[in-house]
Structure formats: C-alpha cells, structure tokens
N, C-alpha and C positions, 0 to 999 in steps of 0.2 A: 398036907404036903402036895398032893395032886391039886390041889383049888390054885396051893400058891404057884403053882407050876404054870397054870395053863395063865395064872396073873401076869407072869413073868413073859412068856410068850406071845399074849394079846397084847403086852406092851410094847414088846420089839414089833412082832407084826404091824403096830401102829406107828412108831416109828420110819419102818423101813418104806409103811407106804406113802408115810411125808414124803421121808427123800425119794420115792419116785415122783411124785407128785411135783418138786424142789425142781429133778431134773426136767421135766418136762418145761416146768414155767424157767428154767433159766435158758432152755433152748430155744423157745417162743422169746423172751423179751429184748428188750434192744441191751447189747453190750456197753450202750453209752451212760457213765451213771457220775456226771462232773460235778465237782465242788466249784461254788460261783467264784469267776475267775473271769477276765477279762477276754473274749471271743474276738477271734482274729480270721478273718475268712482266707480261703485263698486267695481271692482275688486283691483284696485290699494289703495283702503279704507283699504282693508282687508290684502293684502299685507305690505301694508309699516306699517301698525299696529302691524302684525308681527315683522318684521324685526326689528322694534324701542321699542320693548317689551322688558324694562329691565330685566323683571323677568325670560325671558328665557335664557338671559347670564350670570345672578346669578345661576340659576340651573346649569347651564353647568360649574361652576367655584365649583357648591356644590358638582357634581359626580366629578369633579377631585380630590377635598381635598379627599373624601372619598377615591377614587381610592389608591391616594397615602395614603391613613394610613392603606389602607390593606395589602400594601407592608410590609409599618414598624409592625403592629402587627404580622406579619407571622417573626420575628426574636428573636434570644434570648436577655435577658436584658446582660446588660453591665457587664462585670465580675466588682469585687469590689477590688481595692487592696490597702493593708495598708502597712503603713512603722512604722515601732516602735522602741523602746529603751527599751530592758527589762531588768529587776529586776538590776538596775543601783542601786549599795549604797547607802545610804542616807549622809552616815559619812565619804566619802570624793570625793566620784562622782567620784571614778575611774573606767576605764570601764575597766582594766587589773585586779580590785580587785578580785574580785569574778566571780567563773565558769558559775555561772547561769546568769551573765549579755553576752546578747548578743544583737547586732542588727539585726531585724527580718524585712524581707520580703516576704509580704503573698499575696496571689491572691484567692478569691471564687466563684466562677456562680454557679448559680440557676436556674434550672429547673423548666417550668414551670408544671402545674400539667396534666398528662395525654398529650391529643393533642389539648391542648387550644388554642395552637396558631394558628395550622390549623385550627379550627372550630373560631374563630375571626376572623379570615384575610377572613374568606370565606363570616361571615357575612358580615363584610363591603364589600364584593365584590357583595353580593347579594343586599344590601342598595341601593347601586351606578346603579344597574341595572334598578332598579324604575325609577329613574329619569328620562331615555329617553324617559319610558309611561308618567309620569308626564306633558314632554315638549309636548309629542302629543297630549296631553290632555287640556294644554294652547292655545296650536294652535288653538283647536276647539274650546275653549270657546273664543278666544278673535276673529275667524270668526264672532262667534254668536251674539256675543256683538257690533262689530262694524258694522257688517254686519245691525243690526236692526237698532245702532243709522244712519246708512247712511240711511236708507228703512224711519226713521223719517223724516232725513231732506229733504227729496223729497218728502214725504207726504204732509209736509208741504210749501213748496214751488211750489208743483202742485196747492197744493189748494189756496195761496195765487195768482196765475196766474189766475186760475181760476174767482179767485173773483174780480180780475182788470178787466177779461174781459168781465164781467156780469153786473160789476159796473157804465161801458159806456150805457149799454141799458138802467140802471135804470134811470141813468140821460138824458135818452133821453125820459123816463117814464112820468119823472116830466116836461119837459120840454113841453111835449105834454100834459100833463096834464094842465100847466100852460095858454098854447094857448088856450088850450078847456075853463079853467073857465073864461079866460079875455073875449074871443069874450062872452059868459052868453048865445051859441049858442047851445051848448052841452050840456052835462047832466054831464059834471062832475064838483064835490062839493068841497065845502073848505078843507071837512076833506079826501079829494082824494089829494090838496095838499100836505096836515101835512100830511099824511099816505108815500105818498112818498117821502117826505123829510128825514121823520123817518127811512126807513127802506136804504136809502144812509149813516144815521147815523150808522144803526147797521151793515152796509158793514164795514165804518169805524171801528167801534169795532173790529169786526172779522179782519179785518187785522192787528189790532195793539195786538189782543189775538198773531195769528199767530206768526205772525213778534218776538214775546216774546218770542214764543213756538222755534223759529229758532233758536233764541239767546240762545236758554238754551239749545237745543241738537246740536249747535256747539262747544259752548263750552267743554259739554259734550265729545265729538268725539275730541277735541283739546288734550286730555291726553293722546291720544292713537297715536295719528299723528304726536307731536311734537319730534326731538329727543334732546338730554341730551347727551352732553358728557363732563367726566369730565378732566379737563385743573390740572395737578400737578405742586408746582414751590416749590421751595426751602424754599420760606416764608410762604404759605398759598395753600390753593385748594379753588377750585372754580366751583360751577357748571354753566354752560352757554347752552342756548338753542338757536334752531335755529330759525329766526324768521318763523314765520307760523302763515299767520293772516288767521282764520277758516271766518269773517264775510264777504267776499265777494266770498265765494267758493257754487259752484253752480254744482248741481246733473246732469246727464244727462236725456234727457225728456224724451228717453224711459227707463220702468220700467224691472230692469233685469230678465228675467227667469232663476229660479236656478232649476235646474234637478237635482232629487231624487238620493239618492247614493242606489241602489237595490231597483229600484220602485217598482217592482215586489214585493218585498216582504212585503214592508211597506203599499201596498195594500190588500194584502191575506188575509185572513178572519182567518185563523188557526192561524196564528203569532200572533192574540190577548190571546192566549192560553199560561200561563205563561213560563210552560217547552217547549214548541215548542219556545220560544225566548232567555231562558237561553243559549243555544250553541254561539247566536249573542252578546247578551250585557254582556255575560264573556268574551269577548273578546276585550270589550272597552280597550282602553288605562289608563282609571281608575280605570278597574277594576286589569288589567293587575298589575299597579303600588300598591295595595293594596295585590295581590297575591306575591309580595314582599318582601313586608311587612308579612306577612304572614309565608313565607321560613326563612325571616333573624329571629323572632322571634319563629318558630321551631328551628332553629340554636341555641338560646339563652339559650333554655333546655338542649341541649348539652352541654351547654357549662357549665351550671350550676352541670350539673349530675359529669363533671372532677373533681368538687370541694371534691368530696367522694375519689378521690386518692391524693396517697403522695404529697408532693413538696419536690424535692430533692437537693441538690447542693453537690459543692465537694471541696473543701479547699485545698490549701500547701502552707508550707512557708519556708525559709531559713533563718538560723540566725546564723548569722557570732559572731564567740568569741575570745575576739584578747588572744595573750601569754600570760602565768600568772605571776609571779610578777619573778620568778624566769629565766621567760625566753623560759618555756618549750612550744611547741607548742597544745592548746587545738584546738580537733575536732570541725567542725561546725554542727550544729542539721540541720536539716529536717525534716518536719511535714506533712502528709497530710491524710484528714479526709473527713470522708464522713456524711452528714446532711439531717435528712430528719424529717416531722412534719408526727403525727397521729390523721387525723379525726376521733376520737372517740365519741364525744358528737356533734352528727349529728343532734339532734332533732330540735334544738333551731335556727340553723345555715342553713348547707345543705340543709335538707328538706325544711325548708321553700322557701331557693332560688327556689331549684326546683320547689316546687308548683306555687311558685310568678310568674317563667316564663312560667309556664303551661296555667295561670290566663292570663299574660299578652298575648300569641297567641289566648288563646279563645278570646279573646275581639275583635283581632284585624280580625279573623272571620267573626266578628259578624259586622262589619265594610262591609266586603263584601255584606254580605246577607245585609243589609241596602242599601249599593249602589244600586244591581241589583234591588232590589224594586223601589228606586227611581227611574231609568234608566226606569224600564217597566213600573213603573205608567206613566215617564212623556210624554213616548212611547203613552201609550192609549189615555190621554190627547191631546196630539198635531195633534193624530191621531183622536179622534172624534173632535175635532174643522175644520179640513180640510175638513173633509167629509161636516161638516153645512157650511163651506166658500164656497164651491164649492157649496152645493144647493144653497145658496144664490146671487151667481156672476150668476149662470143660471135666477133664478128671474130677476135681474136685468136687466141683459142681453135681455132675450127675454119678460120680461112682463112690469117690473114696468119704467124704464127708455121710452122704447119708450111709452109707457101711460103718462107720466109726460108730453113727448115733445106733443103728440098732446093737451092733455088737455090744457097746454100754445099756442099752436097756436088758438086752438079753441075758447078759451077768448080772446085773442088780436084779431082775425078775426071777434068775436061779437061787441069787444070794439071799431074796424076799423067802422063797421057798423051801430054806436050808438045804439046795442040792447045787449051791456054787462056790468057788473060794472068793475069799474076801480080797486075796491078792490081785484076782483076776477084774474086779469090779473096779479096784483102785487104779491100776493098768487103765483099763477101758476109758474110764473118766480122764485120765492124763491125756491119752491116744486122742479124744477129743478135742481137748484144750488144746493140743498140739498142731492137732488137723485145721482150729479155727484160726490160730494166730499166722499158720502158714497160708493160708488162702489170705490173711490179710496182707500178708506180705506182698502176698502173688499181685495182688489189686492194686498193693501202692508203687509196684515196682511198675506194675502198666503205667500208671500215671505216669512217672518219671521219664519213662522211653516217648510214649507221647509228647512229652515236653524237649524232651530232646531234639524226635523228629521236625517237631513244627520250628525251632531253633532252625535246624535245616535248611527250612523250606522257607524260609521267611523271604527270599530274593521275590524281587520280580517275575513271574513266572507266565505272564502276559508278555511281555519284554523278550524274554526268552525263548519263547515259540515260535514269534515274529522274525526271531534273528536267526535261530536253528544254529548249526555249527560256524556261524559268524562271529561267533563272540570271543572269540581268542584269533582275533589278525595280526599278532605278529607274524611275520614269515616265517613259515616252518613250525608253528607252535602247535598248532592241530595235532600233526604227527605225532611231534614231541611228547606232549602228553599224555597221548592214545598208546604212545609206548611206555612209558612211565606206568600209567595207570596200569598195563596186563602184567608188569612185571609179576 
C-alpha cells in the first residue's frame, strides 16, 4: 500500500512539474499559432482599400462634369433666329398682292447681364477645386477606417491564439487535478474538478464570442477590399465582383508601428492651446475643401449683385418682297434693333437674391468654424487618451504583468507542493490570460489613436507656419472662432 502510494505521488509530482514546465514554455513562446490562411498586411489593407474606393472615382468623374460646365457657362447663349411670312392677305394669299407682305429673316443674341458669365464659369472652376481636398480627405478617412478594422482583426485573432495556447495548460490542469482526486492521496476536491472543467467551458465561450467577433469585422473590412467592376453589353449591365474570401485571411503576428505625422508637435504642451493649432487644422484637406466652398459661394454674391444691370440683346432681319402685281420691282426692308430690360422694382426680386446669397456664405462659414472645432476637440481627445495608454502599457509592462506571472508560478509551486488550493492556481492562470489580452488591447488601441492623429495632421503644415494666424481672412473670423473654440 505504501509503494503504491508513493507510485501515486511520483506520478502527480511528475505531472505537476510538466505543467510548470507547460507554463513556463507558453510564457516564453510567441502567442501567434495560424492555420494557412491568406496574409494581409497592414499596409497593403490600407492601400488596396484605397485603390478599390468607388467613391474616389465618382469624385474625380464629379470634378470633370464640373470642370467642363465651366467651360460652357463662360460662352454666350445661342443666337435665336426666325423665319416668317409677313402680313400675307388673307383674300387670296398672294405674296405679289400687297407691299407689306414680305418673307422675313431675323437673327437676335442676348447678352448676358453684366460679367455673369465670368463670375459663373469661375464658380464652377472654384466647386471643382474642392474636390481634390475632398479625395485627400477620403484617403484619410478610409486609412482610418480600415486601418482600425485591420488593428480589430489581429486583436482578435492574437487573443483567440492566445487562448488555444493557455487552453492546453488548462487541460493539463484538470487532468492533474483528476489524478490528484482519483489516487484520494492529495487534497484536491470534487468541486477542483467542476471548477476546472468549468472554466475549459468558459475558454470555449470566449472563443466562439471571438471567432464571432472575427466574422463580423471581416466582413466588415470585405466592403472596403473587394473590387466591383462594372461589365456594359448591349442588353443589360451587370455588376460582378472579384472573388475575395475575407474568412481565411490572417494578420501578421507582429503588431505594426505607425509613427506620428509631426510628433513633435502632437506632443507639445502649447498645441493644446486653440489658436496655437488653428494654423495646423485650417489646413486639413477638409477644411481646405469647405474654404471652397466658401470662395464659390462669395462668387454667388457676385453673381447675384449682376442681376441689378441691364440684359441686353441686338436683333436684324431681312425681308424680301417679290414685284407687285404690275411688275414693278419693290425694295427689300432691313431691320435691326437694339433690346434691353430695366430692373427697377428691385426690392422684391434683386435684393432678396443678394441677401439670400449673402445668407447662404454665412452659413457655409459657419460650417468651417464647426469643423475646426471638431478637428481640435477630436485632437485633445485622442490626444488625452494616448497620454492614459501610455501610462497604462508602463503599468503593465513593468508592474502588473510580471506580478500576475509570479503570482501564477507561486500557486502552481505551492499546489506542486501540496501546500496550495487548486482554486487559487486556476484564479492565477486566468488572472494571466487576462492581463495578456488586456495589454493586447492597450497596444492595439495605441495604434488606432495613432492613426487618428496622423488623420489629423495630415494638412500642410509647412504652409501653415508660413501663414501663422493668416489663414482664416475672413473679416472678423479669427475672433469668431477663438471665441467658439473657448466656449
């Protein structure tokens, strides 16, 4: 009985110091453990999302319509010309009867009022100008966008690695558990079983949360990756896509560093200062594209104020008159005339245009001051959360992670020793797994504010420096939004 005892005991002893052994090699080895699957970098994420971005070859098809209608509004309208039969008798429709019948050939153009068509053709040329901030402005957002859903699915596929390869110790947990209660040599209990069966259950959960969580941010990322071209035929159109199956594409195991577009300054303590940043984010490509907007709807005043002069045009016509009845030869007439309308009851008409397009640049103004707001709230924002990631990845780094791992050696070493609970071991090992999937979090959540900020910063910032608080000359605008901004 004693031989089989100490049998019993050198067997779990030998077990128990596997799974130290287990833990140790799952702490050292890399958490990345992929089934072959089709590798998608970040970089190329962001890229070919680009590239397959319909919306940016809609824009570029919108500045060309625009482009060319600025051509055609910069020309004059079409002269008008008629062909007639005048004062023809009624009482026998002779065209020899009577002097005053003749056939008439007229021609008129119309002027338009003032320099309308300059000041239109200019608008649309300014409209069309927008657009290429606009496309730079997509560019950044769809980095941002795709850039985060990729930073997702490596998050979540680090941690689903993660939790396969923790998933092995657990079961080697139970299994050691299971030898300790069969020999009834140990001190470990029934509810050491259940407790460890349980929490191989709640491994299972979390991967199949996961595993959900993957499926829905490839998907997600699939609208942005697939392309769309469309096939014309004589019977019908057709859209068709290429195939692109997102569920077996897999992240690369190292997490990218994205470097700060002017770290320098996204660190500096004075840039939290409204107007020390107005020179930077008037310079976004959104903001750029609203300052556009801005010039074409000043244009619009102009164009309204022309409506206070004439519209002119200028008429001639020829009207041929055959012989008269005797034979003699009648002279042909020539006409030409000059037309022009008088805005005189301006009140109702004019005026209101003008104020209407005074109304509509204020607004569009005030569109601006909204943006830069937004731009440097979301500036402070991204910018106090980085500052808390960073202390928090320090914590982890040097305090709470290596605390987790000794605490889990130090109960598995007690529970080696039969002088610790088995509850406390299981604890410990979660407490780990817990600790590593949060520091991955912490990591991938840097990235995203990173990408945020360089969104940011993406303006001119050369440009900016040069102009200093110049770049908002509307009158009074500086103020305006130095007051906006402290609100």
């Amino acid at each position: 009985m004693a031989k089989q005892s100490k049998k019993f005991k050198f067997n779990i002893k030998f077990r128990l110091s596997f799974l130290v052994f287990s833990v140790l090699y799952i702490h050292t080895a890399s958490a990345t453990d992929y089934n072959k699957g089709v590798t998608l970098s970040f970089e190329n994420a962001i890229k070919t999302a680009q590239k397959n971005d319909p919306w940016l070859m809609g824009n570029v098809h919108k500045q060309n319509a625009i482009e060319l209608m600025s051509q055609a509004a910069n020309t004059l309208p079409d002269p008008m010309v008629s062909i007639s039969l005048a004062n023809l008798p009624v009482n026998g429709f002779d065209f020899a009867q009577e002097g005053m019948t003749q056939a008439k050939f007229g021609v008129a153009q119309l002027f338009p009022r003032g320099d309308s068509l300059a000041i239109k053709s200019g608008q649309l040329k300014t409209q069309s100008e927008a657009l290429p901030f606009q496309r730079a402005n997509r560019e950044g957002q769809v980095a941002v966008t795709v850039g985060s859903l990729w930073l997702d699915v490596y998050r979540v596929q680090q941690s689903i690695a993660l939790i396969e390869k923790n998933r092995s110790l657990f079961e080697q947990l139970a299994e050691v558990a299971q030898v300790s209660y069969s020999s009834a040599l140990g001190k470990t209990r029934q509810q050491d079983i259940v407790r460890s069966q349980l929490e191989l259950t709640r491994l299972d959960d979390r991967l199949n949360v996961l595993t959900q969580q993957q499926n829905r941010y490839q998907g997600m990322i699939s609208q942005w990756l697939s392309q769309f071209s469309r096939v014309e035929s004589s019977m019908d159109s057709a859209i068709s896509a290429s195939d692109f199956s997102l569920h077996n594409i897999i992240t690369h195991p190292k997490l990218p560093e994205i470097a700060l577009i002017n770290a320098d300054l996204v660190w500096q303590q004075q840039w939290l200062k409204p107007m020390a940043l107005l020179p930077y984010f008037s310079y976004h490509p959104a903001v750029l594209a609203v300052e556009k907007k801005i010039a074409a709807t000043s244009a619009g005043i102009s164009l309204a104020e022309q409506k206070y002069k004439a519209q002119w045009g200028v008429n001639a016509s020829y009207g041929y008159r055959a012989d008269d009845a005797m034979g003699s030869s009648r002279a042909d007439l020539f006409s030409v005339g000059v037309t022009f309308d008088l805005p005189l009851f301006t009140e109702n008409k004019q005026d209101k245009e003008r104020e209407s397009a005074i109304y509509e640049s204020e607004s569009i103004k005030t569109e601006k001051i909204l943006l830069l707001r937004e731009l440097m709230a979301s500036y402070a924002s991204a910018k106090g959360q980085l500052v808390s990631l960073k202390q928090r990845q320090d914590l982890y780094k040097n305090k709470l992670l290596p605390q987790v791992h000794d605490q889990a050696q130090a109960s598995l070493s007690a529970y080696t020793n039969d002088d610790g609970d088995f509850s406390e071991v299981v604890r410990s090992r979660i407490a780990v797994l817990n600790s590593e999937i949060d520091e991955l979090t912490l990591n991938v959540e840097e990235q995203k504010i990173r990408l945020e900020l360089n969104y940011l910063f993406m303006g001119n910032l050369n440009t900016a420096s040069s102009h200093g608080s110049k770049i908002i000359n509307n009158s009074g605008q500086v103020a305006v939004v130095s007051e906006l901004i402290n609100e």
